[in-house]
C-alpha positions as CSV (number, residue, x, y, z in Angstrom):
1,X,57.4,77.7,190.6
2,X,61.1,77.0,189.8
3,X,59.5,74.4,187.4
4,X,58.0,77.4,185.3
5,X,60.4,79.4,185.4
6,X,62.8,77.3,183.6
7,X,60.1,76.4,181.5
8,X,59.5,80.3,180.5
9,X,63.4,80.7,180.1
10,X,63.6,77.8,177.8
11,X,60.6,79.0,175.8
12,X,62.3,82.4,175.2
13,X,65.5,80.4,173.7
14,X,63.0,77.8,171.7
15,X,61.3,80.9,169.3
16,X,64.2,82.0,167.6
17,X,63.4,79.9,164.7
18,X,61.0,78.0,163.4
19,X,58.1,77.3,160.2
20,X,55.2,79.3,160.0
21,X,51.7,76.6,160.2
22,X,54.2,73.6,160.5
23,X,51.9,72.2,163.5
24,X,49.0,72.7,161.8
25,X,47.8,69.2,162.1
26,X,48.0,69.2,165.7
27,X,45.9,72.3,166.4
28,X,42.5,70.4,166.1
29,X,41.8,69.7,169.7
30,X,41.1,66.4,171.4
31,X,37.5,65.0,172.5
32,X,33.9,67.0,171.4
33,X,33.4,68.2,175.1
34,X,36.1,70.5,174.8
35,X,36.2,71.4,171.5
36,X,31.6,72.0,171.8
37,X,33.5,74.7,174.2
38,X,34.7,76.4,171.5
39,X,38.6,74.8,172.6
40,X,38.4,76.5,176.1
41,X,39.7,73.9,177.8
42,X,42.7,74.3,179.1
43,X,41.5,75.3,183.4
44,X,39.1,73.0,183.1
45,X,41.1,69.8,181.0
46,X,39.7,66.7,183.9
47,X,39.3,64.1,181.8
48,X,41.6,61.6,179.6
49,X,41.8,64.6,176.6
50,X,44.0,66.8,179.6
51,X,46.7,65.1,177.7
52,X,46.0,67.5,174.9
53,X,44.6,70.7,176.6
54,X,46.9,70.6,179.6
55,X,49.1,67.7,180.9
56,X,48.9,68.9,184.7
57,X,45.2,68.0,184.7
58,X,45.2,64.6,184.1
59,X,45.5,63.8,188.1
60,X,41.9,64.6,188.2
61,X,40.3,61.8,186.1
62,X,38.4,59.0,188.5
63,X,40.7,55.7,188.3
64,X,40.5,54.8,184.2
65,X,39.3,56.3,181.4
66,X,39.4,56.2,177.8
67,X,38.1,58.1,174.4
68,X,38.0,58.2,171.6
69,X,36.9,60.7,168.5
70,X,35.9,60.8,164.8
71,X,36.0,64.0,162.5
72,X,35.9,64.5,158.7
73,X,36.6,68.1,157.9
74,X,35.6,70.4,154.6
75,X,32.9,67.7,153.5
76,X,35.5,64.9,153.8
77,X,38.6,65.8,152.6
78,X,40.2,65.9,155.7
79,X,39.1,62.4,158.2
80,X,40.8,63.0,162.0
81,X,40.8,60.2,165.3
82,X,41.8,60.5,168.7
83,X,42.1,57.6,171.0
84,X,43.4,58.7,174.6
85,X,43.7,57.2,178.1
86,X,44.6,57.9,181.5
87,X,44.7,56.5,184.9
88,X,45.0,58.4,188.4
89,X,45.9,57.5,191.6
90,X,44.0,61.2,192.9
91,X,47.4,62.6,193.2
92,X,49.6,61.4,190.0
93,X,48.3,60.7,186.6
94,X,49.5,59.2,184.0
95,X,48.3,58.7,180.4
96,X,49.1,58.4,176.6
97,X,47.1,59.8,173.3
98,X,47.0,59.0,169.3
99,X,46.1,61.5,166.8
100,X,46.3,60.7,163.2
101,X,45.2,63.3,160.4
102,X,44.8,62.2,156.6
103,X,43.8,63.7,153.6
104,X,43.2,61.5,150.3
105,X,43.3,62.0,146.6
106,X,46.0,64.8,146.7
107,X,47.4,65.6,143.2
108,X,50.7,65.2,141.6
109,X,51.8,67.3,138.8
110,X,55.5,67.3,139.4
111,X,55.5,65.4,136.2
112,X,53.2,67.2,134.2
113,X,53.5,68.4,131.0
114,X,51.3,71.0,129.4
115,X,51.2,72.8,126.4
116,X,51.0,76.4,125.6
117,X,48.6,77.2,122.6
118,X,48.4,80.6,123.4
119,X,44.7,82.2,123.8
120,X,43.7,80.8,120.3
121,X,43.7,77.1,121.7
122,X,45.8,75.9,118.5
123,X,49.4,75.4,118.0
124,X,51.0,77.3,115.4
125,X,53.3,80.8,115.8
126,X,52.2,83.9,116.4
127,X,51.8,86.2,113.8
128,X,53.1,84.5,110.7
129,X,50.2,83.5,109.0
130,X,51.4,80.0,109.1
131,X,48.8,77.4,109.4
132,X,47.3,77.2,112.7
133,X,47.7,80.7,113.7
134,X,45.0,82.2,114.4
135,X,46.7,86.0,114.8
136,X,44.9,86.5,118.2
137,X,47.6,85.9,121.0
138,X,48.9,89.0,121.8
139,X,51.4,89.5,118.7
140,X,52.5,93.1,118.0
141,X,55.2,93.3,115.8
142,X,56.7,96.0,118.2
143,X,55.2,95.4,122.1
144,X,55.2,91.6,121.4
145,X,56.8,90.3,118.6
146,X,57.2,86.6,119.8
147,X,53.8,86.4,120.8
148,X,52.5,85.1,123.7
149,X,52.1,81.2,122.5
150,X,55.2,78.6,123.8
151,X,56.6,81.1,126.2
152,X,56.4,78.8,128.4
153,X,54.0,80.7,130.7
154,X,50.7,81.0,131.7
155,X,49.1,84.6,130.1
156,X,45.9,85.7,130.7
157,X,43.0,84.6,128.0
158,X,45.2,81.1,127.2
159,X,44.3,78.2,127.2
160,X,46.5,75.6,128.8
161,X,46.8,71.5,127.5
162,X,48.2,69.0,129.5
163,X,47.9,65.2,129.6
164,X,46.2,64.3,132.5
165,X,47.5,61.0,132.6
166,X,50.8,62.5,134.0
167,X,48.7,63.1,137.1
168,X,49.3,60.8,139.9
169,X,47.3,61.2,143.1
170,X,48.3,60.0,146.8
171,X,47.7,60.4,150.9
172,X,49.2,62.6,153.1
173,X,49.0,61.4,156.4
174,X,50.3,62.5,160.1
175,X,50.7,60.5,163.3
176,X,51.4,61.8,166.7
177,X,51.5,60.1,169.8
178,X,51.8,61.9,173.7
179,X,53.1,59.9,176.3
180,X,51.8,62.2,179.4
181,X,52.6,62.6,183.1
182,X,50.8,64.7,185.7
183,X,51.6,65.0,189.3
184,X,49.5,67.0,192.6
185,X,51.9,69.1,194.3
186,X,49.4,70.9,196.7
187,X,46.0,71.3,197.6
188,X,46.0,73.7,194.7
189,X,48.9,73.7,192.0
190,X,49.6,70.7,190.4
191,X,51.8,70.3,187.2
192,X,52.5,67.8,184.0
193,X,54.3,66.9,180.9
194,X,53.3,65.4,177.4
195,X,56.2,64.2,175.2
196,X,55.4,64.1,171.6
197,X,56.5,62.0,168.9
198,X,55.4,62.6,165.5
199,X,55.5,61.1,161.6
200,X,54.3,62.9,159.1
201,X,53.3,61.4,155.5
202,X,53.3,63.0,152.5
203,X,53.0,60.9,149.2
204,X,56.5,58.8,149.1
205,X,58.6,61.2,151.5
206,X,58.0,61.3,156.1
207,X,59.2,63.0,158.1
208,X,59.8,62.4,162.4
209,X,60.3,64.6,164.7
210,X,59.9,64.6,168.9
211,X,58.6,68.0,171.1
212,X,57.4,68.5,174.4
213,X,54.4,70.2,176.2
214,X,54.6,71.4,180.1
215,X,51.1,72.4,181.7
216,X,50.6,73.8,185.1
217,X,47.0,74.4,187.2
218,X,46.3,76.7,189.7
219,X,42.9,76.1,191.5
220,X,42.1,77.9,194.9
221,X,38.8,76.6,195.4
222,X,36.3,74.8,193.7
223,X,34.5,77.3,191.8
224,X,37.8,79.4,190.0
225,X,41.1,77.5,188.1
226,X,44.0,78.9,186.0
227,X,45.6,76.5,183.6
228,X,48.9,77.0,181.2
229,X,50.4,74.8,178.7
230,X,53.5,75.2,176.9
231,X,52.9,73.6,173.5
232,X,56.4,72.4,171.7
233,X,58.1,74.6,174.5
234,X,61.3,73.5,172.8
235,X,60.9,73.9,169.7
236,X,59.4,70.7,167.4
237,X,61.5,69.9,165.1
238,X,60.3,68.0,162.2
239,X,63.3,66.0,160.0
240,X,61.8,65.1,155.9
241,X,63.6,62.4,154.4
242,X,64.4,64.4,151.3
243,X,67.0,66.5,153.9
244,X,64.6,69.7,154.7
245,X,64.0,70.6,158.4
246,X,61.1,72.6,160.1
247,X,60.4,73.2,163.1
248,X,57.0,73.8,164.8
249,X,57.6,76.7,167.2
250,X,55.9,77.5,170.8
251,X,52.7,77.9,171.7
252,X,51.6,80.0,175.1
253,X,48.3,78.6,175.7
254,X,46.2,80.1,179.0
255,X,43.3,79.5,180.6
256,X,40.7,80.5,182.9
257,X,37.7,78.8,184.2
258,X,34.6,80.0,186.8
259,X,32.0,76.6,187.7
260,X,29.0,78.2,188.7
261,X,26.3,75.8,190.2
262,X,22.4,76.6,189.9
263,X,20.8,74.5,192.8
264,X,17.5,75.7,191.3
265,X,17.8,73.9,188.3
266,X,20.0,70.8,189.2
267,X,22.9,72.4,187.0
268,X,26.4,73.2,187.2
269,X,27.5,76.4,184.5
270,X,31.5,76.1,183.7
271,X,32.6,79.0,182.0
272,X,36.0,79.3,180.6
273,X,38.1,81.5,178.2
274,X,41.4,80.3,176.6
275,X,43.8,82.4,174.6
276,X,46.8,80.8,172.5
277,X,49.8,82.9,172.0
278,X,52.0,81.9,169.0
279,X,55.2,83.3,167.7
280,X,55.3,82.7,163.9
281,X,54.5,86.0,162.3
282,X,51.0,85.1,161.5
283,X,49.2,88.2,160.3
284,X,46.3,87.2,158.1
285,X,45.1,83.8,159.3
286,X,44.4,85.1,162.9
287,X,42.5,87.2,165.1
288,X,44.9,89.2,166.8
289,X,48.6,90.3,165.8
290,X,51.3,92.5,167.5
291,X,54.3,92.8,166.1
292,X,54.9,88.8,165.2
293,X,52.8,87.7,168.2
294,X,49.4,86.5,167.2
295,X,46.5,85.8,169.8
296,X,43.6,83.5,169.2
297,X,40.7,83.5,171.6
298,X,38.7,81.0,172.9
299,X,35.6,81.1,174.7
300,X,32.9,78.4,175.9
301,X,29.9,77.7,178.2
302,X,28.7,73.9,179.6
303,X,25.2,73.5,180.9
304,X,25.5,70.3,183.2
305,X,22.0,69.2,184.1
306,X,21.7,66.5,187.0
307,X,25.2,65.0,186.0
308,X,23.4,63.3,182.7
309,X,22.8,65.7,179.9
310,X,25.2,68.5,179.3
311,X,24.6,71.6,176.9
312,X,27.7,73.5,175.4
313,X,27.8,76.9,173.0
314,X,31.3,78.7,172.5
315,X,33.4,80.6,169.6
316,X,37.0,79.0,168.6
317,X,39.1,81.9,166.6
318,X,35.9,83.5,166.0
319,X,33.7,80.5,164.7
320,X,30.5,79.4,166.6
321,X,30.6,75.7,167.9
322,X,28.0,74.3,169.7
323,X,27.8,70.6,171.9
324,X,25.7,67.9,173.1
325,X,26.8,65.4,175.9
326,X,24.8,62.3,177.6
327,X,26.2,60.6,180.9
328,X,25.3,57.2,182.1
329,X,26.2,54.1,183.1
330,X,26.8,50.7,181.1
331,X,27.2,47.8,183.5
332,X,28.4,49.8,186.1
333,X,31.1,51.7,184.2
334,X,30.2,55.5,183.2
335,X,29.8,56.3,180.2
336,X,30.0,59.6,178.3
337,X,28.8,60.2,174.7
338,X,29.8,64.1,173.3
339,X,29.1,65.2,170.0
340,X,30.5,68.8,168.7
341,X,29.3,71.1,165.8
342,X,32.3,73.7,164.5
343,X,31.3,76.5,162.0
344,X,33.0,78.0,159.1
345,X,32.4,80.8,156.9
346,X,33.6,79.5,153.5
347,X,33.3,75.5,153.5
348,X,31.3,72.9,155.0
349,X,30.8,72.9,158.7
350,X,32.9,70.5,160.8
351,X,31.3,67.3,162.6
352,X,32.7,65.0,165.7
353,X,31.1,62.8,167.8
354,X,33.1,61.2,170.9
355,X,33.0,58.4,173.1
356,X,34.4,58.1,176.7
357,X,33.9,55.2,179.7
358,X,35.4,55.1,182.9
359,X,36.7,51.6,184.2
């Protein structure tokens, strides 16, 4: 308990300051079982992904594992892989993770020049009769007697003319890697770590930065489990090369998770409910927000039937997501194949498909 305890008091020092969505890119969750759970992961978080969800499950994986994931976002535009693996001894764990986010084609104008014609689409000034004026942009020889054309703004009704060859496109791309530990105290509490190093790309600048996760796990019995992590519980600072700083600032993630086994049917029902707690001000870009602390919920179901297929349904931040999972064995190693469906109201639904084997 001292452990979290210092934990929590370092937390309360780390939000102080910070960048609102800095961490964006490393919200997207690790492996399709957990994220076809609608992200409530972080009781349950017993496989080589506990890395991600929670660092003080990764004890509980059986000798070796690995995974890894594919993802392309908004019909595309943005292409996301995990790889992860971890080995346990049954009472200490140890594993490491790769995440790399990257969007292509992104548009620079820095060096754009445009022209402003004014709402007539021709150059010529406003209101002089001169050739090329058409007399329609807004002149009043009172209210507006410059006009509205090479004001060097953007007015309603013009029509803007830029060379498009002064558009040059390029890659933003982020890397992070966890280096995690986990570690069996008890029959029942067990706790872990994930150190983070990141580089993030965008166009010709990076930036580097290192944070830190802490988990812990609470499981009385078989059936019932608690699970925190402490995302960037220090604060993740992010350093650009051009000399700005931002810092990604904590998250309070908890879980709980019930495992409910139908004999009747052969099948084991986990249920679990995760809630993230962040600290950024968010007001419009999530579900719940007092006073500067926002909450997003998680919630998921997994249908396990005779330890080979596995049916999953669950809402992340308020979006449906829905799973498929097949268990066997190839050449004596098992093997899991996971694909994950993620909803959204405005653009194209999201698509991953995983693959994990035990050695």
């Amino acid at each position: 308990m001292k452990i979290i305890q210092a934990a929590v008091l370092f937390l309360a020092f780390s939000i102080s300051s910070g960048a609102k969505y800095a961490g964006e890119f490393l919200s997207v969750g690790a492996g399709a079982r957990g994220l076809g759970m609608g992200g409530a992961f972080c009781a349950v978080a017993d496989d080589a992904s506990a890395g991600y969800w929670n660092p003080s499950g990764l004890y509980l994986i059986d000798g070796q594992e690995a995974q890894f994931m594919h993802s392309e976002r908004f019909g595309g535009i943005v292409r996301y892989d995990y790889l992860g693996y971890g080995r346990s001894d049954g009472s200490t764990g140890y594993g490491a993770s790769l995440f790399r986010t990257a969007v292509g084609d992104i548009a620079n104008t820095n060096n754009l020049q445009y022209y402003d014609a004014g709402s007539d689409g021709v150059f010529g000034v406003d209101g002089t009769g001169e050739p090329g004026d058409a007399g329609n942009d807004d002149y009043d020889p009172i209210t507006n007697p410059d006009g509205t054309e090479g004001n060097g703004e953007w007015d309603p009704g013009e029509e803007i003319i830029y060379d498009e060859g002064r558009i040059s496109y390029g890659n933003g791309v982020d890397w992070a890697l966890y280096l995690t530990w986990s570690r069996k105290l008890n029959s029942v509490f067990s706790v872990g770590a994930s150190a983070k190093v990141i580089r993030r790309g965008l166009m010709d600048h990076s930036a580097f930065g290192l944070g830190l996760d802490i988990g812990a796990r609470y499981q009385p019995s078989e059936a019932f489990s608690v699970g925190l992590n402490l995302q960037d519980i220090s604060g993740t600072h992010l350093f650009w090369d051009t000399g700005s700083n931002e810092s990604i600032l904590p998250t309070v993630k908890l879980g709980l998770a019930v495992k409910w086994p139908l004999s009747k049917f052969a099948t084991v029902a986990t249920i679990a409910a995760d809630g993230d707690f962040r600290f950024e001000g968010r007001e419009y870009s999530t579900q719940y927000n007092f006073s500067g602390i926002s909450l997003d919920t998680h919630l998921g179901v997994e249908f396990l039937v005779k330890d080979l297929v596995a049916l999953r349904i669950g809402s992340s931040e308020g979006s449906m997501t829905a799973g498929l999972g097949l268990q066997f064995s190839l050449m004596h190693h098992p093997v899991g194949l996971d694909y994950a469906y993620l909803s959204h109201q405005d653009l194209d639904a999201t698509h991953r498909m995983s693959l994990g084997a035990g050695f």
